[in-house]
N, C-alpha and C positions, 0 to 999 in steps of 0.2 A: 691682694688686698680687696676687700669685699668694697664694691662700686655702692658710694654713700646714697647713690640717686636711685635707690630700691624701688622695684616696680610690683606695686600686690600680684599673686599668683591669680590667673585668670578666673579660676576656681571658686574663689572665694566669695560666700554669700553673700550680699547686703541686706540686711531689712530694711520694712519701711522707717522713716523718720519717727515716726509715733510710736512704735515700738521698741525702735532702738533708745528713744530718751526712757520710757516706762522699765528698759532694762537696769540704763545707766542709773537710777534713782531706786531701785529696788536694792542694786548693789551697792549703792553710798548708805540707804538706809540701815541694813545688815552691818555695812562697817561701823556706822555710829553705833549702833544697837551693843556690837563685840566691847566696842570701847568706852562705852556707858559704862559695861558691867565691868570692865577691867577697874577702871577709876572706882566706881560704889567699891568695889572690891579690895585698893588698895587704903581705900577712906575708912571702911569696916578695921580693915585691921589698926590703922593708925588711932583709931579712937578705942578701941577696945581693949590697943594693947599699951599704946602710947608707942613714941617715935622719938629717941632721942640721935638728932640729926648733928651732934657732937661723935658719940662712937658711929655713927654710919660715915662719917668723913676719914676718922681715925684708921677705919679701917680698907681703908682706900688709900691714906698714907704710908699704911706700916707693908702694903703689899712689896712683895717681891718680883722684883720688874724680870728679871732673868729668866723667871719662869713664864710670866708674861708673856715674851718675846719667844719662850717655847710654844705658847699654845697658838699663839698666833700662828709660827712658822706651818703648826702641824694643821691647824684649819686651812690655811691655805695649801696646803698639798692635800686635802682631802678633794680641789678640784682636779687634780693630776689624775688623783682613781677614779676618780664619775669620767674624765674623756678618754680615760683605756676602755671602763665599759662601754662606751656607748661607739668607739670602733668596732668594738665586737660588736655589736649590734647593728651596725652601720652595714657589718661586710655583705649582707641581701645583694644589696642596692648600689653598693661599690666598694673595691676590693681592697684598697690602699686609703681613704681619708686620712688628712692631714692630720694629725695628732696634734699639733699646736694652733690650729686653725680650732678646733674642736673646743680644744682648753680653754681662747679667747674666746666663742661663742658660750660657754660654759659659765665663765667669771663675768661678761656681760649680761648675761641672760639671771643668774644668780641675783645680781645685784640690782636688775630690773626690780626682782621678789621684792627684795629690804625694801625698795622706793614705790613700787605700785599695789605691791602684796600680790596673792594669789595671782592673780592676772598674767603678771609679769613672766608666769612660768612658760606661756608659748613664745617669749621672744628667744630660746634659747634653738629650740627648732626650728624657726624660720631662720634663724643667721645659717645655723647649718646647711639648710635646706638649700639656704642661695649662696651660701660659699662652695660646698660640695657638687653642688647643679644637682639636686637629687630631687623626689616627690616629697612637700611639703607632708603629705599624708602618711610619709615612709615612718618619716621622723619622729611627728606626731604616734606613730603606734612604736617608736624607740621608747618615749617620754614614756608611755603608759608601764610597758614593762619594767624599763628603769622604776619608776613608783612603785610596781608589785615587788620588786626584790628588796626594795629597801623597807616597805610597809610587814614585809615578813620578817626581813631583821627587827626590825623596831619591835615586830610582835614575841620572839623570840627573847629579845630583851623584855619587856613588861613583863612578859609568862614567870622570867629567873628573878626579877623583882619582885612579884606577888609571890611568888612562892620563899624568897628567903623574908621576906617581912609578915609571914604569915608563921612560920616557924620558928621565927626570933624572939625575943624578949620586947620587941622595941612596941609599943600600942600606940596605934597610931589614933588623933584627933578624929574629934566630929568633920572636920573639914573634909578628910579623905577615904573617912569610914565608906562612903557609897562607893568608891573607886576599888574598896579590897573588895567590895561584897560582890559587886558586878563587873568589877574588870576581867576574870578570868574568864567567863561565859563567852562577855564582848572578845577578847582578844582569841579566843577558839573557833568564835564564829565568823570573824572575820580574815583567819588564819586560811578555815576550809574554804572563803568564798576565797582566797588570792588561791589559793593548789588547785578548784577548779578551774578558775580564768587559766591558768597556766596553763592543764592539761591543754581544754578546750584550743587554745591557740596553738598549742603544739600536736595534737592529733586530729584538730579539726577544724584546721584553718580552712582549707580550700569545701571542703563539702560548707562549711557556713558561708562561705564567700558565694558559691552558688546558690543557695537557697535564700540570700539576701538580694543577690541580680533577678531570679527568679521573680521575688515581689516587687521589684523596681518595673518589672517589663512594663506597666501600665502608663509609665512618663513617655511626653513625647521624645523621637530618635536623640536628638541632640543631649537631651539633657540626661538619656538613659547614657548614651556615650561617653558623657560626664560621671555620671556618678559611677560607669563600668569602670575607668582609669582611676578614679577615686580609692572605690573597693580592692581594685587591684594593685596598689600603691603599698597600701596599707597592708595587705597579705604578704605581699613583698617583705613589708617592715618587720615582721614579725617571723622569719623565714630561722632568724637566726636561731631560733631554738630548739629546732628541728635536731639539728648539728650535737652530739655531744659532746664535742670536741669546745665549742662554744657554750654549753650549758657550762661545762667545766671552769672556764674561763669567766664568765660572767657570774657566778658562784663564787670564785675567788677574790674578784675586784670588786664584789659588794663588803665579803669578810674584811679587804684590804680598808675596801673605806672606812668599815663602822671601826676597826683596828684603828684608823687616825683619829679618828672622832673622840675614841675612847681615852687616846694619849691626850688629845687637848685639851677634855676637860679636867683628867687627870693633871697635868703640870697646870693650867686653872687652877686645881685646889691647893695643889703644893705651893702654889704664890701668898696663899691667906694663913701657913704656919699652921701654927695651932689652933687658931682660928676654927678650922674646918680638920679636925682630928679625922681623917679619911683614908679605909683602907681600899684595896682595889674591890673587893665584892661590897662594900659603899656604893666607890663609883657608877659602877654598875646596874645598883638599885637606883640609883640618883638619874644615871642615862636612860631604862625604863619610864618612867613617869615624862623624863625630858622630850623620849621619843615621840610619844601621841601631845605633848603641849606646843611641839614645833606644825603640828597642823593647823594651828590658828592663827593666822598671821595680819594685821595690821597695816595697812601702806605707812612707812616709814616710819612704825612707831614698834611692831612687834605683835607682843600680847599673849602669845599662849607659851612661850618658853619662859617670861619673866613670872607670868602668875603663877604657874606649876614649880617651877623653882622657890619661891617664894612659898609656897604650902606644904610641897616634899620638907623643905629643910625646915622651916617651923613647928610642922607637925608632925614631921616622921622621926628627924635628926634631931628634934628641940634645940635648932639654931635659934640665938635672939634676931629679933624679926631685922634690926639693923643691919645685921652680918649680911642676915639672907637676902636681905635688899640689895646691900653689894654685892656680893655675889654674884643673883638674877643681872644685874645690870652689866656685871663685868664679862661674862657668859652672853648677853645679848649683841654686843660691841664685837665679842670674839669669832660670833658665830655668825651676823647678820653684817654689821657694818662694816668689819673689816676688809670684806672684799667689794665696797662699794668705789673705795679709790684705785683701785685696782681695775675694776671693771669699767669704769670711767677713761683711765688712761685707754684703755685696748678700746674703747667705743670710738675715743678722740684720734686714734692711732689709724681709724679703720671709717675713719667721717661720717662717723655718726654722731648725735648729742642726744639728749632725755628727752627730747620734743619729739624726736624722730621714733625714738624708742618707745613712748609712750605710743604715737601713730601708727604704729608696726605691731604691739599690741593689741590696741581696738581693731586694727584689719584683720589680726589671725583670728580673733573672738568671733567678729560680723560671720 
């Protein structure tokens, strides 16, 4: 059981006071700023199109809870495939990690996200890192890769999006018209920058590792010392890829994931009937656009999977704006909140609470 009275890794930077507040106020600015536009944006549509809050109820009563209870089940075993990968990814650095130890830092670290947004995403490495006893830095280059395979999935989806909505009958709005025209360019180019990083860390981990200690040698001993175990933590972390035996495996359990993902939001639609006439290369197009709107995240509010949902289906699917407002909202619950009570239990289970969790945040940031 992870010992509640966590002690920051020695490592870890502090800034000054004046900088550190100049951070924390840049970053609340930006989240006002995200969430400005979110509300203007749900306000535009409610006057432009009108919002009748009779069928957006209606159609939250007439849902089908069975299926419900499917997406849910299947969202939450989507944490099960992120801690098989990330023992694959673990094995550098140690050869056995606890698979259910992983799960639990997984579903707390997750649920950090939904409550502090972005931020939240280093408490899932540090529980690791001090469950497992391993280099905080090992981890931290887990996280990176784990985001490159799933960022190439996502891109993979958008690509088979834009390409059947470009070939279909379906015209889509002013709303998304910039998205057909420039998405495929954006999703190529930033396809080639993840297959470089890839390369790069897999055949050129250690020559970059030296030619980064190399520019380090001008820091005095100690702190080269420092940043030598730093550097070398994190080459460590990223060792796994080297392995094809591991490429293979970590290829698999990304497909497994975005495979759950795919079932949840699927039985999600099947809950709304006819509502939501949706076949599977729908869904598909619908997880595309959902993919790159799960990048803007909200502390405990959301924001970029509800708005994106909310324009896909109004303007691509010609949902009435009410459905698709259910919808968005029923899809944010499934996707974000669900595993908040979840992860709460295993924090409380494990003596931790969201004050500590929030402080264990700012420490991996500082």
């Amino acid at each position: 059981m992870f010992n509640s009275s966590w002690v920051p890794h020695p490592w870890v930077y502090r800034p000054p006071l004046e900088e550190s507040l100049i951070a924390k106020h840049w970053k609340w600015a930006a989240v006002i700023a995200v969430a400005a536009a979110v509300v203007l944006l749900a306000w535009w549509g409610v006057r432009e199109r009108g919002f009748d809050w009779a069928v957006f109820w209606s159609t939250l009563r007439e849902l089908r809870w069975g299926w419900v209870a499917a997406s849910v089940a299947l969202a939450l075993s989507t944490y099960l495939g992120r801690a098989l990968r990330w023992r694959v990814l673990m094995q550098p650095v140690k050869a056995d990690p606890s698979f259910w130890g992983i799960t639990s830092a997984t579903m707390i670290g997750f649920a950090a996200i939904t409550v502090f947004g972005r931020p939240g995403e280093f408490v899932r490495p540090y529980l690791i890192s001090a469950k497992e006893r391993v280099p905080l830095s090992s981890q931290l280059a887990a996280l990176l890769l784990e985001r490159i395979y799933d960022l190439m999935m996502a891109l993979v989806l958008f690509g088979f999006a834009l390409s059947r909505v470009r070939y279909s009958e379906v015209q889509a709005g002013p709303a998304l018209s910039w998205v057909l025209a420039t998405g495929g360019w954006a999703a190529g180019a930033i396809g080639v920058i993840c297959l470089v990083v890839l390369v790069l860390i897999r055949n050129f981990a250690t020559p970059m590792r030296d030619r980064l200690l190399a520019a380090l040698r001008f820091l005095p001993e100690k702190r080269f010392a420092r940043a030598e175990q730093l550097v070398n933590a994190f080459v460590q972390g990223v060792e796994s890829t080297r392995s094809r035996q591991a490429l293979v495996l970590l290829t698999s359990y990304t497909v497994l994931e975005w495979i759950l993902i795919a079932g949840s939001i699927m039985t999600a639609v099947r809950a709304y009937g006819s509502v939501l006439p949706f076949g599977l290369v729908d869904v598909f197009i619908f997880m595309g656009f959902l993919a790159f709107g799960a990048v803007i995240q909200i502390p405990g509010i959301g924001g970029g999977v509800q708005v994106v949902s909310v324009l896909v289906l109004t303007e691509l699917f010609r949902i009435p704006l009410e459905a698709a407002t259910s919808v968005a909202m029923v899809l944010w619950v499934i996707t974000f909140v669900v595993v908040v009570p979840v992860g709460l239990i295993s924090a409380l289970a494990e003596g931790l609470n969201w004050s500590k969790l929030k402080q264990l945040e700012q420490e991996v940031q500082r």
